[in-house]
ROPAPA-656092 format. One record per residue: residue number from 1; residue in one letter; chain; x, y, z of N, C-alpha, C, O in turn. Coordinates in pm, whole numbers. Layout:
<atoms>
ATOM/NUM/a/A/X/Y/Z/X/Y/Z/X/Y/Z/X/Y/Z
...
</atoms>
This chain:
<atoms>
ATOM/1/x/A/15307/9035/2495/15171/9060/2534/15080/8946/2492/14991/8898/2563
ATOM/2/x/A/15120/8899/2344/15033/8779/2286/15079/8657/2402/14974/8596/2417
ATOM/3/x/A/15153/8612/2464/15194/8538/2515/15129/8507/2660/15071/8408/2706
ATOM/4/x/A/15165/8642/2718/15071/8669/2825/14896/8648/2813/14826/8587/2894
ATOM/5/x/A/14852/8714/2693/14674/8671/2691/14688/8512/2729/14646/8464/2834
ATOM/6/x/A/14753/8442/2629/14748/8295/2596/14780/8177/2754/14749/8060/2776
ATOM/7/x/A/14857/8285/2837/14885/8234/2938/14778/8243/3065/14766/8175/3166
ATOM/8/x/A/14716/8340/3022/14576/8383/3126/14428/8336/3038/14314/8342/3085
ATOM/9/x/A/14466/8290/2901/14329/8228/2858/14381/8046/2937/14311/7994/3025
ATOM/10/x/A/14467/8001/2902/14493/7876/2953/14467/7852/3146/14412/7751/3188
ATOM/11/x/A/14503/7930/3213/14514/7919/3329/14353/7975/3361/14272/7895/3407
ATOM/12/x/A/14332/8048/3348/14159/8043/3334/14079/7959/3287/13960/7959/3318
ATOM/13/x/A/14151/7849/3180/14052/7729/3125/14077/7587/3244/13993/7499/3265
ATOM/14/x/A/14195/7597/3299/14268/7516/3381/14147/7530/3543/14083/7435/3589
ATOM/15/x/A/14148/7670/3598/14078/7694/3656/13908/7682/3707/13858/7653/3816
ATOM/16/x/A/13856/7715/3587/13725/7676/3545/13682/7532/3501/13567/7489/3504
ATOM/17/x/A/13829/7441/3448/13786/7278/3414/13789/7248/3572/13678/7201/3599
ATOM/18/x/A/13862/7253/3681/13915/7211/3814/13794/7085/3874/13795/6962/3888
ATOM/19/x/A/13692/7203/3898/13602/7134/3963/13555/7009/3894/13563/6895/3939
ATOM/20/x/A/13512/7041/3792/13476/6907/3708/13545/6795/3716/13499/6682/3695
ATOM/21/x/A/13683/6827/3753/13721/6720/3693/13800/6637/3841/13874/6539/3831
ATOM/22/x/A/13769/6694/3950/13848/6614/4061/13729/6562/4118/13613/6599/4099
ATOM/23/x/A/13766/6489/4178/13693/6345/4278/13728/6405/4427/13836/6454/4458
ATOM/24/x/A/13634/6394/4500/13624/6417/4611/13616/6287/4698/13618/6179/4638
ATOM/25/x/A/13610/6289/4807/13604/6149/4886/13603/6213/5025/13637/6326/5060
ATOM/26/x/A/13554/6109/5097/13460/6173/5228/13470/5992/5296/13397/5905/5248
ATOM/27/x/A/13562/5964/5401/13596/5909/5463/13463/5809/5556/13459/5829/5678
ATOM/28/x/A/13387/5733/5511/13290/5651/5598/13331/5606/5743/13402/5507/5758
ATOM/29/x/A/13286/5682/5853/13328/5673/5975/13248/5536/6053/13130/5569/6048
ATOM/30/x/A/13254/5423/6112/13197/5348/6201/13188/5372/6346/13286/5368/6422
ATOM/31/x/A/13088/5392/6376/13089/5440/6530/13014/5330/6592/12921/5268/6541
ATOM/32/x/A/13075/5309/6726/13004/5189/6810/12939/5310/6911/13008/5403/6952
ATOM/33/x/A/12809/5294/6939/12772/5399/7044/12722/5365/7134/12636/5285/7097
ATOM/34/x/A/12721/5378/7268/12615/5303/7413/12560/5399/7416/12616/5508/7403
ATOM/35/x/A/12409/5381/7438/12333/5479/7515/12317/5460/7638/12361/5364/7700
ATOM/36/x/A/12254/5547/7683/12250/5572/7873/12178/5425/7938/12194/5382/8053
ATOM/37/x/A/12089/5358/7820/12074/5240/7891/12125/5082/7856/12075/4972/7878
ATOM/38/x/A/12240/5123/7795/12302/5033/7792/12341/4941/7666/12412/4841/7672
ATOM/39/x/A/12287/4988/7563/12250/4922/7451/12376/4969/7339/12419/5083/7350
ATOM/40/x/A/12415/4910/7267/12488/4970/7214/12494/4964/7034/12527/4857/6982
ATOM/41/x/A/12460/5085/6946/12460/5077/6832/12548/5103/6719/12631/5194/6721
ATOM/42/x/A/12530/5025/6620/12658/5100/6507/12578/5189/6405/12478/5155/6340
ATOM/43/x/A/12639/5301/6404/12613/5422/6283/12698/5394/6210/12783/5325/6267
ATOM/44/x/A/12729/5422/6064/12834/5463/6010/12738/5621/5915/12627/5621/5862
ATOM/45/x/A/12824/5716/5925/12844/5845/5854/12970/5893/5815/13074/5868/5875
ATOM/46/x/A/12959/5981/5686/13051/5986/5594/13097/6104/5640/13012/6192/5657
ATOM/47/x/A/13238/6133/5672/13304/6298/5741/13214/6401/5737/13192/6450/5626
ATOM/48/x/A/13173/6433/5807/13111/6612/5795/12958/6614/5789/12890/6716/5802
ATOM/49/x/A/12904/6475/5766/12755/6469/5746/12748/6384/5874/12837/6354/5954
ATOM/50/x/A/12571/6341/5870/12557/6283/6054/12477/6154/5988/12446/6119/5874
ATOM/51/x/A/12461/6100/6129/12414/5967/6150/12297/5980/6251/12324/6077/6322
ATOM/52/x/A/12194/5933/6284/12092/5970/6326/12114/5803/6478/12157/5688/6464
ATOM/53/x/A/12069/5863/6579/12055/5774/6680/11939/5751/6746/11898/5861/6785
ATOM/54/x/A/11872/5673/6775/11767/5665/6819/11733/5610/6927/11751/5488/6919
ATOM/55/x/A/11671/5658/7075/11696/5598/7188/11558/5507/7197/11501/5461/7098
ATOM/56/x/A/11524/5492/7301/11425/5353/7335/11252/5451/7351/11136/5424/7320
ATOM/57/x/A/11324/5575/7420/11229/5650/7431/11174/5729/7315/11087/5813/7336
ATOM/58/x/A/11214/5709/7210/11200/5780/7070/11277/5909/7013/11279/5941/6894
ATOM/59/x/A/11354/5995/7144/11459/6044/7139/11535/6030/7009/11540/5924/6946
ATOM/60/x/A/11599/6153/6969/11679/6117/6839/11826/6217/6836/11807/6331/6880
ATOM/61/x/A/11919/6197/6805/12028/6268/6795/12127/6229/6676/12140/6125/6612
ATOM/62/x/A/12187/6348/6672/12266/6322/6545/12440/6346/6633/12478/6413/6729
ATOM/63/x/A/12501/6257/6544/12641/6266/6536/12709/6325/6411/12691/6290/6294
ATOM/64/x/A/12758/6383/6438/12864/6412/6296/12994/6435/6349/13026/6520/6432
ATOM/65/x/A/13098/6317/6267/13227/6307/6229/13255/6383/6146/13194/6421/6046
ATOM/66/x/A/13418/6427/6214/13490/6487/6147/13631/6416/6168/13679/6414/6281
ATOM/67/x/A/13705/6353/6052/13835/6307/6062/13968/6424/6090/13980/6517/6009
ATOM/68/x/A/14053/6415/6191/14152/6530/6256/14252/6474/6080/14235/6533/5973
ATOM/69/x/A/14349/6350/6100/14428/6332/6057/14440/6203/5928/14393/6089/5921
ATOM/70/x/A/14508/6269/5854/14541/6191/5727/14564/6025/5715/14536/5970/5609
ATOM/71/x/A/14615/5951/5826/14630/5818/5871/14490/5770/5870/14456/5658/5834
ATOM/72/x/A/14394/5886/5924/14282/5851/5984/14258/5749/6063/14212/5637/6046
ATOM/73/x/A/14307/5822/6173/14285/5764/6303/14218/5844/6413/14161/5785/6505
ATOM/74/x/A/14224/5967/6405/14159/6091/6488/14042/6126/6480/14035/6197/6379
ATOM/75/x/A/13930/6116/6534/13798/6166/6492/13742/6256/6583/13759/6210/6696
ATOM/76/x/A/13661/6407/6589/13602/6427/6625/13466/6413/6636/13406/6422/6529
ATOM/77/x/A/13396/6393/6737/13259/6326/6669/13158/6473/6811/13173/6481/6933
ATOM/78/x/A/13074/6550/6725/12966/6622/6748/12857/6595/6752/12799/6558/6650
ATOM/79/x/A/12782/6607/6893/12675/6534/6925/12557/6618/6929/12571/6709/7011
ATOM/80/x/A/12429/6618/6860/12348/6729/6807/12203/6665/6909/12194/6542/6903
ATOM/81/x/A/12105/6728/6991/11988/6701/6951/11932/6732/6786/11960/6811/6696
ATOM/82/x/A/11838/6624/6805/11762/6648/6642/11725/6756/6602/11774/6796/6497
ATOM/83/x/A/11632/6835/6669/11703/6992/6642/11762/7035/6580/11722/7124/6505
ATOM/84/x/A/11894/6991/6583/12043/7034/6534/12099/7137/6665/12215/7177/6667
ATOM/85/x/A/12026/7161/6742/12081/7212/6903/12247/7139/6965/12236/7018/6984
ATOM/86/x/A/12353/7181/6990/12487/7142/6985/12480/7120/7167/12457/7192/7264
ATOM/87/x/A/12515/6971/7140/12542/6897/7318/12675/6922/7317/12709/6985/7418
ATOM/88/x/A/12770/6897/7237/12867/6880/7288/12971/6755/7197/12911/6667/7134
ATOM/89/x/A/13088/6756/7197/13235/6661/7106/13311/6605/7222/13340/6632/7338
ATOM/90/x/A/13335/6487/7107/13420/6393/7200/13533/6376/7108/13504/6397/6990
ATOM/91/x/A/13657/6342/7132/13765/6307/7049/13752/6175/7072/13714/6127/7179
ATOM/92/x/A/13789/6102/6953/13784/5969/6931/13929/5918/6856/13974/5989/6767
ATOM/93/x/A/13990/5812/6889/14114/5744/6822/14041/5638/6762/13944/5598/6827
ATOM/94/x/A/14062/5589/6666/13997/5412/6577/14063/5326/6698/14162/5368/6758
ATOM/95/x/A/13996/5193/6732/14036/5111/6774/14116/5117/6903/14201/5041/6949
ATOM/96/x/A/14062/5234/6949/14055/5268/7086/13986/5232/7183/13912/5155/7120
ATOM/97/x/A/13928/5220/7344/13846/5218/7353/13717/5330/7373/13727/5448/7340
ATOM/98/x/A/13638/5291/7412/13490/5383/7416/13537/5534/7512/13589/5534/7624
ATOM/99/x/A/13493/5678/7414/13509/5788/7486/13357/5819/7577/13253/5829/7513
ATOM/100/x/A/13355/5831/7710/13234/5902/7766/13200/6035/7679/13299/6099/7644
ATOM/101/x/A/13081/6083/7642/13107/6194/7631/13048/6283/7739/12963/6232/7812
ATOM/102/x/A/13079/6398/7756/13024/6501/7876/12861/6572/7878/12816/6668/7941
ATOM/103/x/A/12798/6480/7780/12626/6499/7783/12527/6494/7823/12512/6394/7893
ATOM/104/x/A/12432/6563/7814/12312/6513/7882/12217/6445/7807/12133/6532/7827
ATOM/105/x/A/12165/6376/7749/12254/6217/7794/12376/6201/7773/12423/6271/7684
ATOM/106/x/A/12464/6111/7840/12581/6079/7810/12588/5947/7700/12500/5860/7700
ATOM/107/x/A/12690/5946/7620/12684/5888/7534/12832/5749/7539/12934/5814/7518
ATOM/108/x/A/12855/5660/7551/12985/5616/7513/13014/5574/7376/12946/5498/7307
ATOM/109/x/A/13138/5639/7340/13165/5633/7135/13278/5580/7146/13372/5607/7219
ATOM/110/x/A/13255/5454/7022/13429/5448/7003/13401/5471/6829/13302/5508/6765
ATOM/111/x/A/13550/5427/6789/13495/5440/6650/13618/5298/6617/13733/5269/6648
ATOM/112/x/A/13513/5245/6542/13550/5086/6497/13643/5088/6334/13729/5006/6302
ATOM/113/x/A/13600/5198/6258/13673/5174/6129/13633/5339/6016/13531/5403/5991
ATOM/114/x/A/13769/5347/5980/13756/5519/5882/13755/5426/5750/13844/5341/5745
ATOM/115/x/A/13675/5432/5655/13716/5350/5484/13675/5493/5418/13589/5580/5434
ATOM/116/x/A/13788/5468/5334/13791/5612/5226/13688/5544/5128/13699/5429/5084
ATOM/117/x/A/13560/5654/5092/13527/5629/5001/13441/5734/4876/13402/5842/4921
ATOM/118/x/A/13418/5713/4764/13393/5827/4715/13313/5867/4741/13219/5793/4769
ATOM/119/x/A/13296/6026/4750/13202/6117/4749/13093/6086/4653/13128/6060/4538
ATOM/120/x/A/12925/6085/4693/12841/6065/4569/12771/6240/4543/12715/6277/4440
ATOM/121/x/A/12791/6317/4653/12719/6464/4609/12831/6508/4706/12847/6628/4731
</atoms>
């Protein structure tokens, strides 16, 4: 029984240190983007958070990446009015070329480079 407490005070201290003590990391995505008139910009955003785009007309939209695979080469990329109102995803390969996406505006994305890097929040 003494053995058992000692085994559920440890694995409960194991549990509760966890968070503290691992590093997270959140993959910096490069996106090459054309807008509808032709221009073409680089964002970079970190997996799961967005990148803000800005058209000529003052228009604004957000992207947010999401990496599919561990190589990181797969990206989904979600295309937001500023709002946060959902246009619509494009699948993206690195060093592919440019995906249309199916928007209103339409957008062309490629994505130029995934760098692992640490998480700061």
């Amino acid at each position: 029984m003494r053995l058992m407490n000692l085994s559920a005070a440890v694995i409960f201290t194991m549990l509760a240190l966890t968070p503290v003590y691992s590093q997270t990391y959140a993959p910096a995505v490069t996106m090459a983007v054309t807008t509808p008139d032709g221009q073409t910009q680089e964002l970079i955003a970190r997996e799961s958070s967005t990148a803000t785009l800005k058209l000529k007309d003052g228009s604004e939209y957000l992207l947010r990446p999401t990496v599919l695979d561990e190589p990181f080469s797969k990206v989904t990329i979600a295309i937001f009015k500023s709002d946060s109102t959902p246009l619509g995803e494009v699948q993206v390969v690195k060093g592919k070329p440019a995906v249309d996406s199916k928007t209103t505006p339409a957008f062309k994305i490629a994505v130029k480079s995934i760098e692992l890097q640490k998480k700061t929040s």
